[in-house]
C-alpha positions in Angstrom: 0.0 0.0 0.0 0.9 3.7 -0.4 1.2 4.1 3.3 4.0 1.4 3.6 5.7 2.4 1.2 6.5 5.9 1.5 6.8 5.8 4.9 9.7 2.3 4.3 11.5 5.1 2.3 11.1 7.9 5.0 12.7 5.4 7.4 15.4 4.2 5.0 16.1 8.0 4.2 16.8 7.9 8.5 18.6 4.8 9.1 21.1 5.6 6.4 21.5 9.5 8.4 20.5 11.5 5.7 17.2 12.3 7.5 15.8 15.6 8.8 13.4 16.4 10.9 10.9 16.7 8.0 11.0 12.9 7.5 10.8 12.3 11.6 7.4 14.9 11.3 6.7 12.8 7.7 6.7 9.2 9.7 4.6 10.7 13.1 2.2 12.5 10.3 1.7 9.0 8.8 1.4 7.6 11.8 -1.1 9.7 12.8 -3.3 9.7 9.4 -3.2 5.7 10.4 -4.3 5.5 13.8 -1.4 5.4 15.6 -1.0 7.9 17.8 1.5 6.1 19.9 4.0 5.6 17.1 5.0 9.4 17.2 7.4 9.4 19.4 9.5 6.2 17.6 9.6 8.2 14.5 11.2 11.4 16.4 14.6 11.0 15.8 18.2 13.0 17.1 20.8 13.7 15.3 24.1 13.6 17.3 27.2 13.9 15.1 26.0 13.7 12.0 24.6 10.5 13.2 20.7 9.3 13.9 19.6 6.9 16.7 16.8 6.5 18.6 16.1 7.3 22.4 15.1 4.1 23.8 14.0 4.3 27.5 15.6 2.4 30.1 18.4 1.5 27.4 20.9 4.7 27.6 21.9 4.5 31.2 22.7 0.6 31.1 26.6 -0.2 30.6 25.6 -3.0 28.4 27.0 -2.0 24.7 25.0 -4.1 21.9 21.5 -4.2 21.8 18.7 -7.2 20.9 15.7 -6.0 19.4 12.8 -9.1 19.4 10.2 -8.4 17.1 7.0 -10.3 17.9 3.9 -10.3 15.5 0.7 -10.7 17.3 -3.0 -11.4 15.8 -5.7 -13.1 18.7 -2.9 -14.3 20.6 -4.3 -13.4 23.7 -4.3 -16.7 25.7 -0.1 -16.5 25.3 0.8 -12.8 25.5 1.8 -12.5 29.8 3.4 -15.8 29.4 6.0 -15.3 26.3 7.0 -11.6 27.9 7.6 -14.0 31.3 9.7 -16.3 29.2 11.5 -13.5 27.2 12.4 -11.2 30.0 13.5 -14.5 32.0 15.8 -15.4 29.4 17.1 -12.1 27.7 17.9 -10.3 31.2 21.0 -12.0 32.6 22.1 -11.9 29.3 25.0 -9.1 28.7 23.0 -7.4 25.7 20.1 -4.0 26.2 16.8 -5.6 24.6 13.7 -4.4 24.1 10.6 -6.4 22.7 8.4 -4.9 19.7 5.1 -6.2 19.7 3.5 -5.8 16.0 -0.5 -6.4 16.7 -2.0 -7.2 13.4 -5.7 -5.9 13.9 -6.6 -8.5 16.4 -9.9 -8.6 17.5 -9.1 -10.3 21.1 -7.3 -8.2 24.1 -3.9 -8.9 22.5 -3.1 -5.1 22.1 -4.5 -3.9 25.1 -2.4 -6.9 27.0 0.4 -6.0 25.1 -0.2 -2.0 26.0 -0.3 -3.2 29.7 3.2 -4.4 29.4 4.4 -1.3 27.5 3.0 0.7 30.7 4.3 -1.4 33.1 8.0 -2.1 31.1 9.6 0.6 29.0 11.8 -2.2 27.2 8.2 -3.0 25.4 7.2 -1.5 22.1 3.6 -1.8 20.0 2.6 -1.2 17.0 -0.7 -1.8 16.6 -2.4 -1.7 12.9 -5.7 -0.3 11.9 -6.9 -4.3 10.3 -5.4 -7.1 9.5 -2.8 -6.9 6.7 -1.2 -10.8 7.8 1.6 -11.9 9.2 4.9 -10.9 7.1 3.2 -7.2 6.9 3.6 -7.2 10.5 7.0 -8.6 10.6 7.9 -6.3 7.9 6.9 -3.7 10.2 8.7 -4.6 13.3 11.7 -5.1 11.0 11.4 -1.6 9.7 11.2 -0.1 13.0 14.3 -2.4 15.1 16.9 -0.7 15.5 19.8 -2.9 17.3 22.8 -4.7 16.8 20.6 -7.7 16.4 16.9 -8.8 15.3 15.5 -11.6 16.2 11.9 -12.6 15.1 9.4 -14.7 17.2 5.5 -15.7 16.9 3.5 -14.5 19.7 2.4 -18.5 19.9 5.6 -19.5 21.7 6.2 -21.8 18.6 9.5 -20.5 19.0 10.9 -21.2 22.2 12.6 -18.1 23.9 15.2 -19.7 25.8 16.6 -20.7 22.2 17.6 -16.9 21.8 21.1 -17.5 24.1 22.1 -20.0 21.6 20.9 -17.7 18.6 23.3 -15.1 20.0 26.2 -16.8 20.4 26.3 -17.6 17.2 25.4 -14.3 16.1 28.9 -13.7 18.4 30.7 -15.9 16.9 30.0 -14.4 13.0 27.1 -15.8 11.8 24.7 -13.2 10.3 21.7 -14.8 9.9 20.5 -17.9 12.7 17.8 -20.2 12.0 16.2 -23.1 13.9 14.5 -25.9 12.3 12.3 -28.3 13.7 12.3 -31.6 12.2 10.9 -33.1 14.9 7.4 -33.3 12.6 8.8 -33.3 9.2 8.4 -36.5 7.4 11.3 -38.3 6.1 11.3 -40.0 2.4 
């Protein structure tokens, strides 16, 4: 749609620091025009140096250097919301790495966002983006990709098909040079 793709340009324009302030207004006006009030303040964006980051609550004052960014698409995953932040926080917080969780709700129709707006009250680690309908599941990951911004991105269902305390193992190899980690589960798969 028109929507996504001007504003994936306004953000590429920023992520490769040759943004202004006019594309920070650009991405909070679309935002806005949306329904998404609460994504304002992710598209405001400082420029320090020459370079762009964002402020990310919670994550400037820690000593810990590189950053995990977990983007989660959501659609009627109510029943398994309060449990997979339980499992994720568990796992990513002795871990020597800033995180934060981004929360993508694709126009569920259960209390998904306003659980997932509960933990974004209560934790400021917690992102959501919530969409105006359902436009499926890879707009929503597209999304949350779009808007990570961290050393590393790692992608989850909201289902807990993917087991969080996998993520320490995804990491190290991450560490160790890999640049993109993925599990399989052949567990199910038939054999011929």
């Amino acid at each position: 749609n028109r929507w996504g793709m001007g504003m994936k340009r306004v953000l590429e324009k920023v992520r490769r620091g040759r943004g202004t302030a006019d594309s920070s207004r650009d991405c909070a006006a679309r935002a806005e025009a949306v329904g998404a009030p609460h994504l304002t303040r992710a598209f405001t964006r400082f420029h320090h140096g020459g370079r762009s980051w964002y402020p990310v609550p919670g994550m400037s004052d820690s000593p810990r250097t590189r950053s995990v960014d977990i983007v989660v698409p959501v659609f009627n995953e109510e029943a398994c919301i309060e449990e997979l932040y339980a499992r994720l926080t568990r796992t990513l917080e002795p871990l020597p790495y800033s995180f934060r969780i981004l929360f993508v709700d694709d126009g569920s129709r259960d209390r998904s966002a306003a659980l997932c707006e509960g933990l974004r009250a209560r934790d400021p680690r917690v992102g959501l983006v919530r969409f105006s309908r359902n436009f499926g599941h890879q707009a929503a990951l597209t999304a949350g990709l779009d808007l990570a911004d961290a050393d590393a991105v790692i992608t989850m269902d909201a289902d807990l098909q993917h087991p969080p305390e996998l993520i320490p193992k995804f990491l190290e190899a991450w560490e160790q040079g890999a640049q993109i980690v993925v599990r399989f589960d052949f567990k199910d798969a038939r054999r011929n």
